[in-house]
N, C-alpha and C positions, 0 to 999 in steps of 0.2 A: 565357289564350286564345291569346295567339299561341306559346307553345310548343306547344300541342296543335296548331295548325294548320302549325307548323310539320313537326311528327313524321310530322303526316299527306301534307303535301306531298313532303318530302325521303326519306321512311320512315325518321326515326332513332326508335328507341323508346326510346333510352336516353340520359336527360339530358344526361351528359356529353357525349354526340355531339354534342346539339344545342350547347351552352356551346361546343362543341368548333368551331364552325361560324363561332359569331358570333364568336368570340376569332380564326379567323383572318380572317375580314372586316376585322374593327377595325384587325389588323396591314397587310392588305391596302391597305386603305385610309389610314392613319399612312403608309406605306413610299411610297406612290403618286401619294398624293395631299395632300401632305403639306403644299403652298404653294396649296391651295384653302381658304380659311378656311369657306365655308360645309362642305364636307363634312367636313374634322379637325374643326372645332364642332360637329356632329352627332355622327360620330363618340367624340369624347371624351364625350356627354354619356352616350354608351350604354355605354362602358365604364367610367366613372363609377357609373351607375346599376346594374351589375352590381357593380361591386365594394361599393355597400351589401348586396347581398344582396336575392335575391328570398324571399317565402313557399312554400316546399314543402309538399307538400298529405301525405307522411308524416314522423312526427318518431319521433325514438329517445331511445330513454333516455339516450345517451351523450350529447345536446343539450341545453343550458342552457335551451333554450325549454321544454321538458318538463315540467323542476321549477319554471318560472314560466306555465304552462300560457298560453304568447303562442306567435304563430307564428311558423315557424323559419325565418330568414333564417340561420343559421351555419352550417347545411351545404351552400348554394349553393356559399358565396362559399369553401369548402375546398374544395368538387370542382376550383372555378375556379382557384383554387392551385396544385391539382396538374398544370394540363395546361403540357406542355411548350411548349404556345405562351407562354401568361402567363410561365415561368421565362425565357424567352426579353425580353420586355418588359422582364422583373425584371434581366436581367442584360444589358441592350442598351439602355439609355437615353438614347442620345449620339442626334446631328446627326448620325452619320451612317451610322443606322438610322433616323431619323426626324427628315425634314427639317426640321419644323416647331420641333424643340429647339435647333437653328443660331441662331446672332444673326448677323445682317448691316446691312448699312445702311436695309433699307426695312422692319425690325423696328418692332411697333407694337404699341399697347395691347392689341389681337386675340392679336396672338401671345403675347403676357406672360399674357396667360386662359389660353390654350392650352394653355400651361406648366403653368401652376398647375392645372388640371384634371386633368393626365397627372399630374401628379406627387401632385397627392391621391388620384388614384387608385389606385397605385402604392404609397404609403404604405400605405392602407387594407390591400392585400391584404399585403403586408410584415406586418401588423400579425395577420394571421390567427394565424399560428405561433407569434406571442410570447403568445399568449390572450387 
């Protein structure tokens, strides 16, 4: 529902635009805002949540879902792969692209989440290409 309402609002008709949109918010917001724990925690949970993969309403033969006739979360999370923002994430993982990866002295259990959520998610899409 909210990618259709999205498509309708911004007029992307084509998925990857929209993936295209929120991938760079998420950075936007990683890069910005980076030592606001309520928004990187928002934040990371969305791009978490993308990188399990959403249900696409068509599936193809070339998709594992197919031959177990379930719904197809593995071609989300490959369109998501391939956009050059995520390869960017993929290959920019430091403090300092993303403040919130720094350790300093007022570093806390919030942040050590924060971590571990960027970098599960991170994994996950890593994991796309290996199968």
């Amino acid at each position: 529902q909210l990618y259709r309402r999205l498509s309708e609002v911004l007029g992307l008709n084509d998925e990857t635009m929209v993936l295209s949109v929120f991938i760079g918010k998420i950075i936007t917001n990683l890069k910005y805002w980076g030592r606001c724990e309520p928004i990187t925690s928002k934040t990371l949970q969305l791009l978490n949540d993308l990188s399990i993969g959403y249900p696409l309403q068509k599936r193809s033969f070339c998709c594992p879902c197919w031959f177990l006739n379930t719904s197809c979360t593995y071609s989300s999370v490959r369109k998501l792969v391939k956009l050059s923002a995520v390869q960017f994430m993929l290959n920019n993982h430091t403090s300092e692209h993303f403040s919130f990866l720094g350790i300093n002295n007022q570093s806390n259990l919030t942040d050590m989440r924060c971590r571990t959520t960027f970098y599960t998610a991170l994994g996950r899409l890593l994991m796309v290409d290996l199968g």
